[in-house]
Legacy VTK file of the C-alpha trace (Angstrom):
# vtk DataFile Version 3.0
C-alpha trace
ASCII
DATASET POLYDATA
POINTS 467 float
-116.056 -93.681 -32.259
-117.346 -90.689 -30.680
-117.020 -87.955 -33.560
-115.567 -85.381 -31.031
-113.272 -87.788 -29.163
-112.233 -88.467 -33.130
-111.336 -85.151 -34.512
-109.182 -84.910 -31.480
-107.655 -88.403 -31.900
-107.032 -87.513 -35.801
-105.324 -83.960 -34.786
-102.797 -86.055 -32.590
-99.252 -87.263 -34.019
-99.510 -91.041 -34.524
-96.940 -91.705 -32.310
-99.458 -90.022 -29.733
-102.423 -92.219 -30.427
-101.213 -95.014 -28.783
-102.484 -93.200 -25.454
-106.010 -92.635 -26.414
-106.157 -96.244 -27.830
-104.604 -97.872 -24.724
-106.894 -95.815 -22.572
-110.078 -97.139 -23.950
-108.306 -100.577 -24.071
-108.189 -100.451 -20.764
-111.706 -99.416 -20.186
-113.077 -101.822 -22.323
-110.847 -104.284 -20.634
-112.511 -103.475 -17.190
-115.497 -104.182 -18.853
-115.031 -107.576 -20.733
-112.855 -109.571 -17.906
-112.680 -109.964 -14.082
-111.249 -112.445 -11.729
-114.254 -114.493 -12.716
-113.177 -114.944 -16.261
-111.151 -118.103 -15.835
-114.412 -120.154 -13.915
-116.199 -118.846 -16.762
-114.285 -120.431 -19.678
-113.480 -123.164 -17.681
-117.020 -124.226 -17.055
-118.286 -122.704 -20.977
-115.702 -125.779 -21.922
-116.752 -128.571 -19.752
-120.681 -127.651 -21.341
-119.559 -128.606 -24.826
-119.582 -132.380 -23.791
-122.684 -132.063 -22.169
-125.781 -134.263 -23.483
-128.644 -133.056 -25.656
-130.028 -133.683 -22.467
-128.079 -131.827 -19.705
-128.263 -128.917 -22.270
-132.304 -128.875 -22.670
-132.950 -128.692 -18.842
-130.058 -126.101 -18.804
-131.756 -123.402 -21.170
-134.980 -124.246 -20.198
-134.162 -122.990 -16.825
-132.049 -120.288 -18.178
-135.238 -119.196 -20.712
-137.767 -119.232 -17.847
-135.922 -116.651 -16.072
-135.402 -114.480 -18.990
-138.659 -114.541 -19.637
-140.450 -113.541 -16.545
-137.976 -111.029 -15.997
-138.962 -109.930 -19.375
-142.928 -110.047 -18.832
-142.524 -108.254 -15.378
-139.902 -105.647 -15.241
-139.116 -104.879 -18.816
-142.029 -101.509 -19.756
-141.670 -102.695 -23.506
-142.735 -106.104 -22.741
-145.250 -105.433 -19.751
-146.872 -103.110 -21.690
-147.355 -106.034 -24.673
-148.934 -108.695 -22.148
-151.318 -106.044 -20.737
-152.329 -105.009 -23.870
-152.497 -109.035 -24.408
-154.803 -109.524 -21.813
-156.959 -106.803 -22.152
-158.262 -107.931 -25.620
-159.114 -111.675 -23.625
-155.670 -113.154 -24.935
-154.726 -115.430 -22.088
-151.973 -117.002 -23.745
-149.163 -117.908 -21.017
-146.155 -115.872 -21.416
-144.322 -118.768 -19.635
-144.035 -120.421 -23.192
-141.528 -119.026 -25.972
-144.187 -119.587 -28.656
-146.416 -117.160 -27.109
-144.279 -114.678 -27.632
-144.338 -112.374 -30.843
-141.053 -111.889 -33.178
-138.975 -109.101 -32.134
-137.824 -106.918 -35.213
-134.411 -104.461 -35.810
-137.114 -101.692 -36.118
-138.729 -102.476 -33.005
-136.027 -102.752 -31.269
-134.847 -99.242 -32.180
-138.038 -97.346 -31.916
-138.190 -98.714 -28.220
-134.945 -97.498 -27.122
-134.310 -97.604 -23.609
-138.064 -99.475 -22.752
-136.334 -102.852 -23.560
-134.559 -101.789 -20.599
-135.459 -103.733 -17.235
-136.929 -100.715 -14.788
-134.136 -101.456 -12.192
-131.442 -100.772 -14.086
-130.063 -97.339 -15.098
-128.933 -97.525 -18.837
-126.373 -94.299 -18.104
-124.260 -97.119 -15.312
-124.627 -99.805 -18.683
-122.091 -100.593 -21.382
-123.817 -99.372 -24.422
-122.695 -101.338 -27.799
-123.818 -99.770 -30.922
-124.925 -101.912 -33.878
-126.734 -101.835 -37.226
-126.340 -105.178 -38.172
-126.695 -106.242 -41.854
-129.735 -103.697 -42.469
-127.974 -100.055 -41.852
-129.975 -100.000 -39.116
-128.623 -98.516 -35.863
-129.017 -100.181 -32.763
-128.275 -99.636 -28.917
-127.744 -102.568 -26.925
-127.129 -101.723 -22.933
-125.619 -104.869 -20.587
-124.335 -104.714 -17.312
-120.812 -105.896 -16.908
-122.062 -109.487 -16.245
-123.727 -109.761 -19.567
-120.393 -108.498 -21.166
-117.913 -110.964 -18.881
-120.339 -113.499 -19.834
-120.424 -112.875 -23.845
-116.267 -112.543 -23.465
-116.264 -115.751 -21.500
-117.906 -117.928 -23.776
-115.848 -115.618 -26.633
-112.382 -116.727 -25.249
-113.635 -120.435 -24.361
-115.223 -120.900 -28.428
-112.223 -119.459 -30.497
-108.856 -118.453 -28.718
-108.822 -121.459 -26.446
-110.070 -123.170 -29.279
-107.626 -121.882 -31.604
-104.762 -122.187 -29.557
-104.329 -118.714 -28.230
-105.396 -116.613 -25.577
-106.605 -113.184 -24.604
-102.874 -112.226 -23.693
-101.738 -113.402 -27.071
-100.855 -110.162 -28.782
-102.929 -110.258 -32.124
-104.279 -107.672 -35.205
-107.706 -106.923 -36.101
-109.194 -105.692 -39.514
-112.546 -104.084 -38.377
-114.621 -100.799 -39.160
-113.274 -98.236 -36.887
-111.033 -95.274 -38.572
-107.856 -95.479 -36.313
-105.986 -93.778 -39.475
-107.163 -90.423 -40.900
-108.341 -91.221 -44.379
-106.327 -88.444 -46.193
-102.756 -90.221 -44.154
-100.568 -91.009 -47.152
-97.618 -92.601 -45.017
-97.506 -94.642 -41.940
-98.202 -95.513 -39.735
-101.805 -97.149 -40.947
-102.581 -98.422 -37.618
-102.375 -97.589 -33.771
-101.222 -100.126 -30.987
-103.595 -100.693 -27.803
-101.435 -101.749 -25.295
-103.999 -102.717 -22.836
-105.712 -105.383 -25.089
-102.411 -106.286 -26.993
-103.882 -105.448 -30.283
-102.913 -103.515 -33.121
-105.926 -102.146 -34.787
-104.950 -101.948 -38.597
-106.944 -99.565 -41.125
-109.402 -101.481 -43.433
-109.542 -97.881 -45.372
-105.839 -98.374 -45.893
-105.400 -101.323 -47.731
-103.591 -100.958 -51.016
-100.683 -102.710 -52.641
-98.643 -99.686 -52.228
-98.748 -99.119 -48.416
-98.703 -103.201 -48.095
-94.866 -103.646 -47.043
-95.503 -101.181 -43.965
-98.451 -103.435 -42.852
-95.887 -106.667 -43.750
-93.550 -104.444 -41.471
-95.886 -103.864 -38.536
-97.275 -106.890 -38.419
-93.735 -108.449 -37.886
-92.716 -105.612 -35.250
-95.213 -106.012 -33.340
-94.860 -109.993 -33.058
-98.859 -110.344 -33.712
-99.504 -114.020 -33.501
-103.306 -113.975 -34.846
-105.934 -111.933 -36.781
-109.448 -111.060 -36.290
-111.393 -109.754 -39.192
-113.724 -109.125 -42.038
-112.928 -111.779 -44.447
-112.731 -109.450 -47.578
-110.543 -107.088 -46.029
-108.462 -110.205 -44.591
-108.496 -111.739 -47.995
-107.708 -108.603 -49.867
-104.760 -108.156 -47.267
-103.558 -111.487 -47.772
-103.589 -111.361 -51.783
-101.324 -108.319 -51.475
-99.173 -109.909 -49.153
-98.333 -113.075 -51.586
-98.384 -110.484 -54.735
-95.004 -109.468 -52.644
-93.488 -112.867 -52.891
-93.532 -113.296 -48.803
-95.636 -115.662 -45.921
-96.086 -114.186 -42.576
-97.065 -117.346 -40.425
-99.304 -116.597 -37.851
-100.905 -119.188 -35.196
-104.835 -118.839 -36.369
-106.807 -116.253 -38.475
-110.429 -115.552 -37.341
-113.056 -113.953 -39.860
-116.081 -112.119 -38.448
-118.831 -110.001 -39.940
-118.622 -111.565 -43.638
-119.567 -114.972 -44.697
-116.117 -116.967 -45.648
-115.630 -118.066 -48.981
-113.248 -120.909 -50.352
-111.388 -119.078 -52.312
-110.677 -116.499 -49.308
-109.353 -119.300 -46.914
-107.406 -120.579 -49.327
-105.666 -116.993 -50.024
-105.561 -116.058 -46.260
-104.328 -119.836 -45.299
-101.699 -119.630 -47.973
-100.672 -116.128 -46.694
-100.435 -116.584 -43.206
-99.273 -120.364 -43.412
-102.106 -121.247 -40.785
-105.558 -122.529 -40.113
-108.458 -119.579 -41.161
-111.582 -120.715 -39.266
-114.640 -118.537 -39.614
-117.052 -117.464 -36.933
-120.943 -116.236 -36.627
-122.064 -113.867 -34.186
-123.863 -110.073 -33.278
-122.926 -107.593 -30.959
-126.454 -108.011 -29.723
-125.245 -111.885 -28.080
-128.236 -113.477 -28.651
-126.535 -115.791 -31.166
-123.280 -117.464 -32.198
-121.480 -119.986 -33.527
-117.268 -121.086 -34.119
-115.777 -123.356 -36.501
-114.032 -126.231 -34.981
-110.944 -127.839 -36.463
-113.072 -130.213 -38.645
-114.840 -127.523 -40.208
-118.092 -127.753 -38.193
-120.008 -123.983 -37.396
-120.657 -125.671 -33.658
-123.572 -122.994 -32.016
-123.064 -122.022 -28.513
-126.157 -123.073 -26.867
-125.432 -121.162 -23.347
-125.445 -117.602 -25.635
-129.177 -117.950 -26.857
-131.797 -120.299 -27.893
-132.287 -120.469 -31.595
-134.951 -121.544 -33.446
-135.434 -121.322 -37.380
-138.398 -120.346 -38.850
-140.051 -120.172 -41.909
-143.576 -117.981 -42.428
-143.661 -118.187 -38.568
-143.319 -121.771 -38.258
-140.613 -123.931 -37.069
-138.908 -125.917 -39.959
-136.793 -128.978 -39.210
-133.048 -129.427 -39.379
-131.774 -129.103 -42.809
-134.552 -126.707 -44.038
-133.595 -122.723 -44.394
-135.611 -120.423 -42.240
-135.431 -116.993 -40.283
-132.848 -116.811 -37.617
-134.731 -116.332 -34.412
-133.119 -115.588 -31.324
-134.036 -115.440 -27.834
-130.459 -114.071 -25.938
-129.845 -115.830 -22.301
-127.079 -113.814 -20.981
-128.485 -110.054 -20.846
-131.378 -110.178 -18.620
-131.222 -106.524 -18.677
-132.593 -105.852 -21.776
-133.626 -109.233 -23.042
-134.148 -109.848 -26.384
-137.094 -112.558 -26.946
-137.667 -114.095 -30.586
-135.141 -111.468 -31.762
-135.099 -111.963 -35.938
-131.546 -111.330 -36.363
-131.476 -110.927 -39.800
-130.070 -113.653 -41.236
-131.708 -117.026 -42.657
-129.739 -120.505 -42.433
-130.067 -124.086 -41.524
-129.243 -126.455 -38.565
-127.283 -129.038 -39.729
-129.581 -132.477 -40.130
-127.040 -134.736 -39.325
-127.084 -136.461 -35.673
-123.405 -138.423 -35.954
-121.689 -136.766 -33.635
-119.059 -134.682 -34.983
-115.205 -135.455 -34.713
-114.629 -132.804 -32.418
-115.977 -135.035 -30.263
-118.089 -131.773 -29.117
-121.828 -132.010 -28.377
-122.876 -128.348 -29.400
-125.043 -128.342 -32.030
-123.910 -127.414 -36.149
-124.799 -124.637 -37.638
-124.879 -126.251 -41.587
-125.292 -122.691 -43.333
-125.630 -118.378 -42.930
-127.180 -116.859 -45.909
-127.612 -113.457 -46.579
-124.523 -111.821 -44.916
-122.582 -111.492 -48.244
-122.428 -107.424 -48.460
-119.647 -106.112 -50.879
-117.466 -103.250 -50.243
-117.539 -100.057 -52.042
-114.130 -99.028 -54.085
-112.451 -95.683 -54.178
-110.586 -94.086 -57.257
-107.125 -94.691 -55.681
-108.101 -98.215 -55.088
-108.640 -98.431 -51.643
-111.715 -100.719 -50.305
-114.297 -99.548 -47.920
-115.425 -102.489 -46.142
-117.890 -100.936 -43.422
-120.411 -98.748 -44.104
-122.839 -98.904 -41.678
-121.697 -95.455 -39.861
-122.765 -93.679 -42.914
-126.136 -93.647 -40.962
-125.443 -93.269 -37.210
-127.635 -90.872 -35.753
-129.218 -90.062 -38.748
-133.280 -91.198 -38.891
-133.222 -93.783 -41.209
-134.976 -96.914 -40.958
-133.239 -98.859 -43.137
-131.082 -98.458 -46.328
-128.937 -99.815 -49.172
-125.411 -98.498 -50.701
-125.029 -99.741 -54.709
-121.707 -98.352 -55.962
-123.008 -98.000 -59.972
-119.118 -97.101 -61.026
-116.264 -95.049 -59.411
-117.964 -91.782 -59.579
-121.260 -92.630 -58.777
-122.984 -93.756 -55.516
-126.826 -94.334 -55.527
-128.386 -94.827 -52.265
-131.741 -96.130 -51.525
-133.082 -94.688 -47.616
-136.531 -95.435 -45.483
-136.710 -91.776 -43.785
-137.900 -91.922 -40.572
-139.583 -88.966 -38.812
-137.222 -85.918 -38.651
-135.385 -87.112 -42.162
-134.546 -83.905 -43.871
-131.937 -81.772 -46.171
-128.993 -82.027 -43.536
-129.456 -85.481 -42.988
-129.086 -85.640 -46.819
-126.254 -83.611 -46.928
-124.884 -85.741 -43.892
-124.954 -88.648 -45.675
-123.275 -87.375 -48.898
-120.644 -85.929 -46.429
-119.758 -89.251 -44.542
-119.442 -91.259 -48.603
-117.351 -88.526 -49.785
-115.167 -88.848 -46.623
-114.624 -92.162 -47.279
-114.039 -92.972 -50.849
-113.910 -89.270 -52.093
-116.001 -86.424 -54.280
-117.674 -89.162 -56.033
-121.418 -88.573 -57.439
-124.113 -89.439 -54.529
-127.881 -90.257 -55.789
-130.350 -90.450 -52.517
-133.342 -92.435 -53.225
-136.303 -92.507 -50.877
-138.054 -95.716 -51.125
-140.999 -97.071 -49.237
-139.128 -100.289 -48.761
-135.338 -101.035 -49.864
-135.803 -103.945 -52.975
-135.790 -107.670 -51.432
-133.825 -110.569 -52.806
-135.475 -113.866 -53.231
-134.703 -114.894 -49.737
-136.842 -111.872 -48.350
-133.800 -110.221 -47.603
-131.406 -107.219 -49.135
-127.738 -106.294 -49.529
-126.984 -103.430 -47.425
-123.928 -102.519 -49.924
-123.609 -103.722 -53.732
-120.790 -102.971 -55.350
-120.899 -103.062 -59.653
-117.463 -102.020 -59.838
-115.497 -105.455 -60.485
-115.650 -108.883 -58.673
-118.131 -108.775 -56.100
-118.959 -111.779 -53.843
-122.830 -112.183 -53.743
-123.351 -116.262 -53.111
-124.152 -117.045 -49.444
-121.946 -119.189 -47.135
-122.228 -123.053 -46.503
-120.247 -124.726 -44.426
LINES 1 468
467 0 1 2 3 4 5 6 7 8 9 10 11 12 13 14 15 16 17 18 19 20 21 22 23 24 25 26 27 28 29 30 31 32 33 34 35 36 37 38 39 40 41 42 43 44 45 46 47 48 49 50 51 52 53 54 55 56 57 58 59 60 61 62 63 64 65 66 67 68 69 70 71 72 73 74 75 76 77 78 79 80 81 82 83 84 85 86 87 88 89 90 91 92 93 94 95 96 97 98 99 100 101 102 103 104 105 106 107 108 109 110 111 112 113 114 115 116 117 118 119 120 121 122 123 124 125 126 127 128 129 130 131 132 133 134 135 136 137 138 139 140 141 142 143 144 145 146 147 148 149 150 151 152 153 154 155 156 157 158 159 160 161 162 163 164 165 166 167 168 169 170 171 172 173 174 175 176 177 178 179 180 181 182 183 184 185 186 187 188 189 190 191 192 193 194 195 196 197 198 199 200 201 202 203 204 205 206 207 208 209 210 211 212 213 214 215 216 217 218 219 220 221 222 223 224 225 226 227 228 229 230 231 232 233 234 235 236 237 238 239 240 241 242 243 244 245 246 247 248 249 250 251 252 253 254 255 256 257 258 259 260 261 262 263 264 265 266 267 268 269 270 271 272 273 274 275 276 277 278 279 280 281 282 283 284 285 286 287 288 289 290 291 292 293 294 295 296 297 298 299 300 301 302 303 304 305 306 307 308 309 310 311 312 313 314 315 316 317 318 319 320 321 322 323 324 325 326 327 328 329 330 331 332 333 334 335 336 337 338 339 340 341 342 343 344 345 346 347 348 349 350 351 352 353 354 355 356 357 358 359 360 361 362 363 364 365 366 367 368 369 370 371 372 373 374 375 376 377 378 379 380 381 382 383 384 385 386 387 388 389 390 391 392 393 394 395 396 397 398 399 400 401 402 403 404 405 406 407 408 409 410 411 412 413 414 415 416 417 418 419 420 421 422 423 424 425 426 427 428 429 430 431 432 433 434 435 436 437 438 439 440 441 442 443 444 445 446 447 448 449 450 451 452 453 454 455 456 457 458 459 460 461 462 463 464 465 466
């Protein structure tokens, strides 16, 4: 959220911040569906029984477009052939192996050069991101990239799941729609135009649970989207009060899904808790179906898993690598993502009696929240860097008073950006000691990759997801 459209939004009486919510609903509404919606998730449904086939002459057409597009009217990638061919390399740009692996930190020192040259990024929807490394991110789509991501979005889990985008529903995500210092309710704030009450993840404690028991009942919400620890930590509290609230579906995002957490949320909301894979850069994702399956969606990106650079067959763990189909305006080709997993090695069709293909496992996306002294649970802290430049960094909450931070400067770091930082923790979880760190790289786990946020204080999930 824009910090000056905030610190007006936070001055306003709750009642009043319906408005500004509904406002931007309806923006982002304008945005994510048009009279072309329903064609869109009708035909994103017929694919799913397409053949192994049907699909590879599908994305092959769809990939050769991206990537001459790409190779002629994106400067980022232009400039790579030329300097390509000008040291004899006459590789073929026509072939997705030619092409090199697109990193976070390229991305985000090219900016606006991933940009195709006949588009104007200030007439694009720009979605900031910083993934699972702190890292921020700007991805820019024109409003058919977006109605094509919330297309395939309302085809692979509400129609899946038995609701629909006029179903009115409650989401647990990062965004402060509650000032942190609010000590009675309301904890949330309605947007009318998307039927969705945004609830406060900052919020959640076993003393303000019966007002979220209270709106979630007033407001007749009939699913919830979410990150599965702040899901599961809501739905703990709401058994510790002896009640159910049955809902239609709950949908994790964000968070890997553990057993134990669909068990809790299930028992909870007395309904089915499938989990879901996905970025807001839409080069990748993937929805459970109702047999448990993580089912891809091939007509979002083409995915390929490597290991040391090379392709590794089904089964075997490797490097995410993405190559998105459905923004041509900034296309993102080999795109590491992030995240390692595995294609599932099993060719019986599954009894879904879908023919996308199974995800088997996500590893790697297991970051813990950070705890406050009056018990509430910070479950997104990404924003702590926005706008600051940092190339990448890690959160380790040592103990309730003390925060140690490991940062990659980038060029312009300095003493406000450290005092920014220690600003944004202590607005979150409070005057707690911060430790800044500069490191030349942030520690690695075995897998190659790190935990943008440990947290020592308690149980903290750390094993990656398998499905």
């Amino acid at each position: 959220m824009n910090p000056i459209f905030y610190e007006i939004y936070a001055k306003l009486p709750p009642a009043l911040r319906t408005l500004p919510a509904t406002l931007r609903g309806y923006y982002l509404r304008s945005w994510r569906y048009g009279p072309e919606t329903p064609r869109m998730v009708a035909e994103a449904l017929e694919r799913e029984r397409w053949s192994p086939e049907q699909w590879q002459i599908w994305q092959g057409e769809q990939l050769a477009r991206q990537l001459h597009r790409a190779a002629t009217r994106v400067p980022y990638y232009r400039q790579l052939w030329r300097e390509r061919r000008l040291h004899g390399d006459k590789a073929t740009w026509e072939d997705l192996a030619n092409w090199p692996v697109l990193t976070k930190q390229a991305v985000r020192e090219a900016g606006a050069a991933l940009v195709a040259e006949d588009c104007d990024p200030a007439k694009m929807f720009a979605d900031r991101t910083s993934g699972t490394t702190g890292t921020p991110l700007t991805i820019w789509q024109r409003r058919e990239a977006v109605r094509g991501w919330y297309g395939l979005f309302e085809a692979r889990t509400r129609v899946w799941y038995g609701v629909s985008r006029f179903s009115r529903w409650g989401i647990l995500g990062g965004q402060v729609v509650t000032p942190l210092a609010q000590r009675k309710p309301p904890y949330w704030v309605w947007n009318g135009a998307l039927e969705q009450l945004y609830l406060s993840t900052f919020h959640l404690k076993e003393e303000f649970i019966a007002d979220y028991i209270k709106a979630l009942l007033r407001y007749r919400i009939e699913y919830l989207v979410g990150y599965s620890a702040a899901l599961h930590l809501l739905a703990r509290y709401v058994l510790a009060q002896g009640v159910r609230i049955p809902l239609r579906v709950v949908v994790t995002n964000a968070e890997p899904l553990f057993p134990q957490q669909r068990e809790v949320i299930g028992e909870a909301f007395q309904c089915p808790v499938h989990a879901t894979y996905g970025m807001a850069e839409a080069v990748v994702a993937a929805s459970e179906c109702e047999h448990g399956a993580m089912h891809l969606w091939p007509d979002a990106g083409v995915l390929e898993v490597l290991s040391a650079g090379v392709p590794v067959a089904p089964g075997v763990s490797g490097d995410l690598v993405c190559t998105g189909l459905l923004n041509p305006d900034m296309p993102l080709i080999r795109y590491a993502v992030g995240d390692r997993g595995r294609l599932s090695a099993d060719s019986a069709p599954c009894a879904c009696r879908r023919t996308l293909p199974v995800l088997e496992a996500v590893e790697g996306r297991a970051n813990d929240s950070l705890v406050a002294r009056d018990g509430r649970r910070v479950f997104w802290l990404n924003p702590v860097f926005y706008g600051l430049p940092v190339a990448e960094a890690q959160i380790i909450q040592e103990s309730l008073d003390l925060v140690c931070i490991h940062y990659v400067a980038a060029a312009g770091f300095d003493h406000r950006s450290r005092q920014t930082i220690i600003d944004r923790i202590h607005r979150l979880i409070g005057p707690v000691q911060v430790q800044l760190e500069p490191v030349a790289q942030v520690p690695r786990e075995p897998s190659g990759k790190f935990r943008a946020v440990l947290c020592r204080v308690g149980e903290a999930s750390s094993a990656p997801v398998s499905r």
